[in-house]
MIGU-125224 format. One record per atom (N, C-alpha, C): residue in one letter; x, y, z; atom name; residue number from 1. Coordinates in Angstrom, 2 decimals. Example, Ala and Ser with C-alpha at 12.3 -4.5 7.8 and 13.67 -1.06 7.14 Angstrom:
# residues 2
R   residu      east     north        up   atome   num
R        A     13.19     -5.69      7.80       N     1
R        A     12.30     -4.50      7.80      CA     1
R        A     13.20     -3.30      7.80       C     1
R        S     12.85     -2.25      7.08       N     2
R        S     13.67     -1.06      7.14      CA     2
R        S     12.90      0.03      7.87       C     2
# end
This chain:
# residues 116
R   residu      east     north        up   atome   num
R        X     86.81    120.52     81.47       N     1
R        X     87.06    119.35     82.27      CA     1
R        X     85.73    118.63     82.47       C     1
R        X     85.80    116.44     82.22       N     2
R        X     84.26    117.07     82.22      CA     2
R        X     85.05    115.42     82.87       C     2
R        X     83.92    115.45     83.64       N     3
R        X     84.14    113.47     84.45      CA     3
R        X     83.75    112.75     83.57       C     3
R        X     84.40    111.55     83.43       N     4
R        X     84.02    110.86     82.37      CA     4
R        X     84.44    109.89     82.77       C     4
R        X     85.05    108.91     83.73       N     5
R        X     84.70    107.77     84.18      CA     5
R        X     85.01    107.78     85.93       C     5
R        X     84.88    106.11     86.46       N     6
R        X     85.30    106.12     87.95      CA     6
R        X     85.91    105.18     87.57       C     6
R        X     87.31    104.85     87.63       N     7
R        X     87.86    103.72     87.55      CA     7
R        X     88.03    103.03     88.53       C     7
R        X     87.83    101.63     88.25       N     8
R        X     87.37    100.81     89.62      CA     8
R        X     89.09     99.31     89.26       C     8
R        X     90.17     99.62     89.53       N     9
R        X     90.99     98.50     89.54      CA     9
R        X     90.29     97.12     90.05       C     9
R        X     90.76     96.17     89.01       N    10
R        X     90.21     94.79     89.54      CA    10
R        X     90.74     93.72     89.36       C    10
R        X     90.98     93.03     90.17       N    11
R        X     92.26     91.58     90.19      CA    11
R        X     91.05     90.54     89.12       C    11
R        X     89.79     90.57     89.38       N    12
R        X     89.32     89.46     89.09      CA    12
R        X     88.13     90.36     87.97       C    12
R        X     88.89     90.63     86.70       N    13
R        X     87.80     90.68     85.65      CA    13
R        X     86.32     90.39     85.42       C    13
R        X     86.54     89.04     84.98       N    14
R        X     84.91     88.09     85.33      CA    14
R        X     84.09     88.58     86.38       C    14
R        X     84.60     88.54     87.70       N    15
R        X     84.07     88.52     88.69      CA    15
R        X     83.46     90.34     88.68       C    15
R        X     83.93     90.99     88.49       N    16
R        X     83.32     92.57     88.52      CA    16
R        X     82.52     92.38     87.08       C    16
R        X     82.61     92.00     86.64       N    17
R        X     81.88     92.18     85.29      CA    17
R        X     80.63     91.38     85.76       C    17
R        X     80.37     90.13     86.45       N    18
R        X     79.43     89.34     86.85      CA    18
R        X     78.11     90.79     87.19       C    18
R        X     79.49     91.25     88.57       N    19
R        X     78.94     91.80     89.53      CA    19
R        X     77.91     93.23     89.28       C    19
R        X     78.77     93.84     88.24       N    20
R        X     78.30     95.39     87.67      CA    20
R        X     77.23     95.24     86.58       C    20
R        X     77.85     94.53     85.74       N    21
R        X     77.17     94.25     83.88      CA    21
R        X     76.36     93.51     84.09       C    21
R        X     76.01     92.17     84.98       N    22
R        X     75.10     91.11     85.10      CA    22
R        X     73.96     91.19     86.32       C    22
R        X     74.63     91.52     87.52       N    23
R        X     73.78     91.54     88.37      CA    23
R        X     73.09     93.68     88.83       C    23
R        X     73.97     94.10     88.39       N    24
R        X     73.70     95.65     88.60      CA    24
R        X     72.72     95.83     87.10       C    24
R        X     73.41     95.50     86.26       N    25
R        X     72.47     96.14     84.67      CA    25
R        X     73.06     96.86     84.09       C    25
R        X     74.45     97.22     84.51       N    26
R        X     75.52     98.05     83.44      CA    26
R        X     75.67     97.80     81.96       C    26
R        X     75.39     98.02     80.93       N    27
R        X     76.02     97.98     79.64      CA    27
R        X     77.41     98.32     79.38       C    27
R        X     77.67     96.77     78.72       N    28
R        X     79.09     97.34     78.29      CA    28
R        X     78.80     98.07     76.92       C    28
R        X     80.02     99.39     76.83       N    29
R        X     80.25    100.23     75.79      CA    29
R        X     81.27     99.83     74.77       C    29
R        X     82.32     99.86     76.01       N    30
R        X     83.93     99.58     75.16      CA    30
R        X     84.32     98.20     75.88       C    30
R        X     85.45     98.38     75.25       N    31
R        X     86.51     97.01     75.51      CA    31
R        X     87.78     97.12     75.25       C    31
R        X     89.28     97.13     75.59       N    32
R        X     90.22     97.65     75.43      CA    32
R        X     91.09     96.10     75.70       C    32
R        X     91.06     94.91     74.64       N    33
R        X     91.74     94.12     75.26      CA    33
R        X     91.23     93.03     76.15       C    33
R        X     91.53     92.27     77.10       N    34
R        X     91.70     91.74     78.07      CA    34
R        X     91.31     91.77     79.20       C    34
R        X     91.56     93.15     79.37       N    35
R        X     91.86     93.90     80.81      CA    35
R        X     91.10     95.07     81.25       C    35
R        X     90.35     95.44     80.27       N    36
R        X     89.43     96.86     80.70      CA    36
R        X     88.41     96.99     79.53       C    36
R        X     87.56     97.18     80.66       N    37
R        X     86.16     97.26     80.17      CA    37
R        X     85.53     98.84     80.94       C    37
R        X     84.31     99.25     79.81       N    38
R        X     83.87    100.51     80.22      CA    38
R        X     82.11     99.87     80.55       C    38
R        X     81.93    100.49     81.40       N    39
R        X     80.58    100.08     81.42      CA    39
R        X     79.34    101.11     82.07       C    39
R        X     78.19    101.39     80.98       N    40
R        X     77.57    102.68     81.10      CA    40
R        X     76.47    102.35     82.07       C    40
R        X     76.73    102.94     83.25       N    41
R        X     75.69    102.77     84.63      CA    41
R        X     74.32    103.20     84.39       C    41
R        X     73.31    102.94     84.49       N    42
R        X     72.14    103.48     84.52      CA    42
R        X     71.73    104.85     85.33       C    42
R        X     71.31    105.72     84.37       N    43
R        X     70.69    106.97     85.28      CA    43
R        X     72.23    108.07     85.07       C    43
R        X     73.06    107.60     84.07       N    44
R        X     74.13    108.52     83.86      CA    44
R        X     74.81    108.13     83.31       C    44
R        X     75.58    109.83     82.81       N    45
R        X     76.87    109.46     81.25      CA    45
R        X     78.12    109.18     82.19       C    45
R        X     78.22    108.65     83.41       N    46
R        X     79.86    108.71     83.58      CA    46
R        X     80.08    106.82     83.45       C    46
R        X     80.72    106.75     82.93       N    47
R        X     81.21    105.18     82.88      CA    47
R        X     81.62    104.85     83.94       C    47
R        X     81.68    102.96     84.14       N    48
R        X     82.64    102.54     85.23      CA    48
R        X     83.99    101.75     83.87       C    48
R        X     84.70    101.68     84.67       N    49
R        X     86.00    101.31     84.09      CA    49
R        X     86.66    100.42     84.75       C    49
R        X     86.44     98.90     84.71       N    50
R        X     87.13     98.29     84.82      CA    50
R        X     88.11     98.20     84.40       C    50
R        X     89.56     97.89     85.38       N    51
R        X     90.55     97.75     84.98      CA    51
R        X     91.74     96.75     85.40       C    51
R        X     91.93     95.77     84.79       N    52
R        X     92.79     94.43     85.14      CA    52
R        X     94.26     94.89     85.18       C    52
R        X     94.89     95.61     84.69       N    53
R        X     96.22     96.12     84.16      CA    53
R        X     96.66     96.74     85.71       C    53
R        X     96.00     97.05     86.64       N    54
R        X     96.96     97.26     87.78      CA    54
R        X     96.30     97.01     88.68       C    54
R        X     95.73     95.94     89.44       N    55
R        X     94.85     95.72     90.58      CA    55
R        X     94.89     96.57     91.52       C    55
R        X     96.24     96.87     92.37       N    56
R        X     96.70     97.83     93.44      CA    56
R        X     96.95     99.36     92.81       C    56
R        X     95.90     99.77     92.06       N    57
R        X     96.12    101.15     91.30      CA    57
R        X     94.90    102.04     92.28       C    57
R        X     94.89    102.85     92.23       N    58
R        X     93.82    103.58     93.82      CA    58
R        X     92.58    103.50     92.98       C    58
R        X     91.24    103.27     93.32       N    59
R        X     90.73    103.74     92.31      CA    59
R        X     90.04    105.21     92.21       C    59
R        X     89.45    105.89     91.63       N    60
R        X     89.24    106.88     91.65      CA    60
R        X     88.44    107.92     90.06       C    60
R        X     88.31    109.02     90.52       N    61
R        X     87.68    109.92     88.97      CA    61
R        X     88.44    110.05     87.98       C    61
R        X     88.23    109.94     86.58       N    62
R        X     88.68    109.93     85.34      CA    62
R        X     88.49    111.42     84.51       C    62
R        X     89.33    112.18     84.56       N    63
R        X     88.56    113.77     83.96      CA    63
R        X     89.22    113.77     83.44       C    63
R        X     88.27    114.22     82.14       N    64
R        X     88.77    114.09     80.80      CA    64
R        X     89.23    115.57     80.34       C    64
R        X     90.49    116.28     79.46       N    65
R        X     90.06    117.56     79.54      CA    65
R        X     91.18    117.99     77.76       C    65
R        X     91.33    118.84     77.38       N    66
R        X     91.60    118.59     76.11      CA    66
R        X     92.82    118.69     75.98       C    66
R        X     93.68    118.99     77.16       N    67
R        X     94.64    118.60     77.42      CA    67
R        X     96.11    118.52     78.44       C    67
R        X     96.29    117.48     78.39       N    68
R        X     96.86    117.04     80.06      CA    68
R        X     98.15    118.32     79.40       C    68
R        X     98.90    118.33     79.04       N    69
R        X    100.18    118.79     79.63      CA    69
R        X     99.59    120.98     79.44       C    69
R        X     98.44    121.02     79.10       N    70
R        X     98.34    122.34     79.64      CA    70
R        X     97.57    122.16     81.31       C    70
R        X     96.97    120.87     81.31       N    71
R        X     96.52    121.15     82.59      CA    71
R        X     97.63    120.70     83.98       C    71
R        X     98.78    119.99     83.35       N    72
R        X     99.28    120.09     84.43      CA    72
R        X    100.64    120.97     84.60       C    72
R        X    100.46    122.16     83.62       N    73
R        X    101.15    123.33     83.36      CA    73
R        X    100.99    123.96     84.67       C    73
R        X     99.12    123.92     84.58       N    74
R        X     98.78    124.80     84.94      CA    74
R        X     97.53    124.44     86.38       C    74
R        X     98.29    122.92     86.71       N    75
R        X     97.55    123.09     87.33      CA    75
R        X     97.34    123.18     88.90       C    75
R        X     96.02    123.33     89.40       N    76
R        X     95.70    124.06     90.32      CA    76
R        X     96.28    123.80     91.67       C    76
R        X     96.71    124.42     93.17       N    77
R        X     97.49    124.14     93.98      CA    77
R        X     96.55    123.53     94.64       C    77
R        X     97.70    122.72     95.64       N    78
R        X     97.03    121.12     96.33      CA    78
R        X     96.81    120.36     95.76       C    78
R        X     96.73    120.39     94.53       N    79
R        X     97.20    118.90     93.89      CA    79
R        X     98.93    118.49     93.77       C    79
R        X     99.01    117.29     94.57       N    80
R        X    100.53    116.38     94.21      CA    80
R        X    100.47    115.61     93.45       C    80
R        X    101.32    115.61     92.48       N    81
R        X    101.55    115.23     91.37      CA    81
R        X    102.37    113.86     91.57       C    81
R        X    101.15    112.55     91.25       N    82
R        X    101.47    111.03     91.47      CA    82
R        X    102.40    110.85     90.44       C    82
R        X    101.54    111.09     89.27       N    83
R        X    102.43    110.17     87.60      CA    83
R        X    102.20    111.41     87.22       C    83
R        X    103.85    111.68     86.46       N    84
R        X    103.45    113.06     85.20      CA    84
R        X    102.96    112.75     83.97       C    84
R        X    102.71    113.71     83.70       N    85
R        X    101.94    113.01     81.89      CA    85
R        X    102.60    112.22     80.99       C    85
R        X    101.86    111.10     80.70       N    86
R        X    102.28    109.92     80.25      CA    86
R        X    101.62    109.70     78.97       C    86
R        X    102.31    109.05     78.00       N    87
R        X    101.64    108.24     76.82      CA    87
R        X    100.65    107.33     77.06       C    87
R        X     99.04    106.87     76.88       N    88
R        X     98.81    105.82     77.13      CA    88
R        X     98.06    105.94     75.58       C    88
R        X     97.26    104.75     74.88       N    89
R        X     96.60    104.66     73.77      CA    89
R        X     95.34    105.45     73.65       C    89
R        X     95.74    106.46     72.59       N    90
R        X     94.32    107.28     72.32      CA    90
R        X     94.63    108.75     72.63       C    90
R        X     95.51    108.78     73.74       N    91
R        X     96.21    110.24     74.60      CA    91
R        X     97.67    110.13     75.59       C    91
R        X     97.11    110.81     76.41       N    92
R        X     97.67    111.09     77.41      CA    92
R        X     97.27    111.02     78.73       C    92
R        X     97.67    110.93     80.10       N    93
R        X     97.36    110.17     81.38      CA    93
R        X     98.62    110.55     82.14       C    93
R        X     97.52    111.81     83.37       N    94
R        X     98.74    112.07     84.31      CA    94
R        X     97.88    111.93     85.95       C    94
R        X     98.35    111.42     86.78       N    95
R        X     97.83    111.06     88.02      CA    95
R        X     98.10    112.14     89.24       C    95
R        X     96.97    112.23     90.16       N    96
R        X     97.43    113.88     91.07      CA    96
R        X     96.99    113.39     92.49       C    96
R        X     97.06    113.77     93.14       N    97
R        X     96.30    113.61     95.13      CA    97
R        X     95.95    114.49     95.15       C    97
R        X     94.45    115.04     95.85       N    98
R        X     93.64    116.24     96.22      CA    98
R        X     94.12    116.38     97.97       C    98
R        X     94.13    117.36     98.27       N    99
R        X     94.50    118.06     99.71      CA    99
R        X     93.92    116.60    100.81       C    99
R        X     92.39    115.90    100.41       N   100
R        X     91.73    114.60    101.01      CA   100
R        X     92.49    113.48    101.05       C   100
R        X     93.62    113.42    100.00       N   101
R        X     93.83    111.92     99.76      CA   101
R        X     93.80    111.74     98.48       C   101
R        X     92.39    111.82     97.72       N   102
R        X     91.75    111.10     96.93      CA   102
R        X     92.74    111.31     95.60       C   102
R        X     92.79    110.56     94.94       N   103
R        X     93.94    110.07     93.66      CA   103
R        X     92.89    110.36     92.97       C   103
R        X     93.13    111.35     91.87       N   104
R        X     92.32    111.41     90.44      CA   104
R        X     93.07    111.74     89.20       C   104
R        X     92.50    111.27     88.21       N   105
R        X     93.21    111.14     86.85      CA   105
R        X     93.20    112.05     86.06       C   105
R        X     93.72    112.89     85.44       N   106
R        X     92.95    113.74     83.63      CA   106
R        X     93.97    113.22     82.87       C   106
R        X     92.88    112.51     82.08       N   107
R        X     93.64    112.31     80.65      CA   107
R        X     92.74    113.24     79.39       C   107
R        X     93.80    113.10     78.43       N   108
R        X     93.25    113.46     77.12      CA   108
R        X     93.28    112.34     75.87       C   108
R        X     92.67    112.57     74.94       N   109
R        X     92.30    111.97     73.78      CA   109
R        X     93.09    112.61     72.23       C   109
R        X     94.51    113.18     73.12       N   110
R        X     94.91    114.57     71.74      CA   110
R        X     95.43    113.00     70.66       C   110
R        X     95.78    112.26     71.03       N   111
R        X     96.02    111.14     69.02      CA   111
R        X     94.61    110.48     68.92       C   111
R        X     94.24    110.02     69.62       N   112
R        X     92.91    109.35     68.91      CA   112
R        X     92.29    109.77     67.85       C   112
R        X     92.85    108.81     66.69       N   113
R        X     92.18    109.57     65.09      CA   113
R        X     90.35    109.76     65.46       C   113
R        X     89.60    109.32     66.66       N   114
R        X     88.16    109.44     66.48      CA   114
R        X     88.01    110.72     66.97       C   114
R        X     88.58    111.55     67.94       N   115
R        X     88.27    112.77     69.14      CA   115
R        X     88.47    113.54     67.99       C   115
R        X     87.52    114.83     68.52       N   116
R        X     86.93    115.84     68.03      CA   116
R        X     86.23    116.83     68.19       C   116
# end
């Protein structure tokens, strides 16, 4: 399991991108479209992740792991299970609540012809 982004939902694209990539010093990496952008923070490998596709989505940690439907076989108690594992492009994407509140993600990369 390794963190690999913070996804930050955002109504106004431009405007976080101004804010992170222009005035912070983020590099963008990726680009997915329209609507989501990855962008590599200084002083570390975890990305930010903009994301236009659901403004009112919580935002929260991105853990990446090799794969969602053994981890949510198996996974650990006190987590409630938001979204079950889902198709999204590249993998898979299932959403959980920690005992705090806090909404966090693990997806995997099992179709992405690049992962390896």
């Amino acid at each position: 399991m390794k963190l690999e982004f913070l996804l930050a939902p955002t109504s106004d694209l431009a405007a976080s991108l101004a804010l992170y990539r222009d005035a912070f010093g983020a590099e963008e990496v990726w680009r997915e479209g329209d609507t989501t952008v990855a962008l590599g923070m200084p002083g570390t490998d975890v990305q930010l992740m903009l994301d236009a596709n659901d403004p009112d989505a919580p935002a929260g940690p991105v853990f990446v792991v090799d794969s969602v439907d053994r981890f949510h076989a198996d996974a650990p108690a006190g987590l409630d299970v938001l979204a079950e594992p889902a198709e999204i492009p590249g993998g898979k994407l299932a959403t959980y609540r920690d005992p705090n509140g806090l909404v966090i993600y693990v997806m995997d990369q099992s179709t992405d012809a690049t992962a390896g």
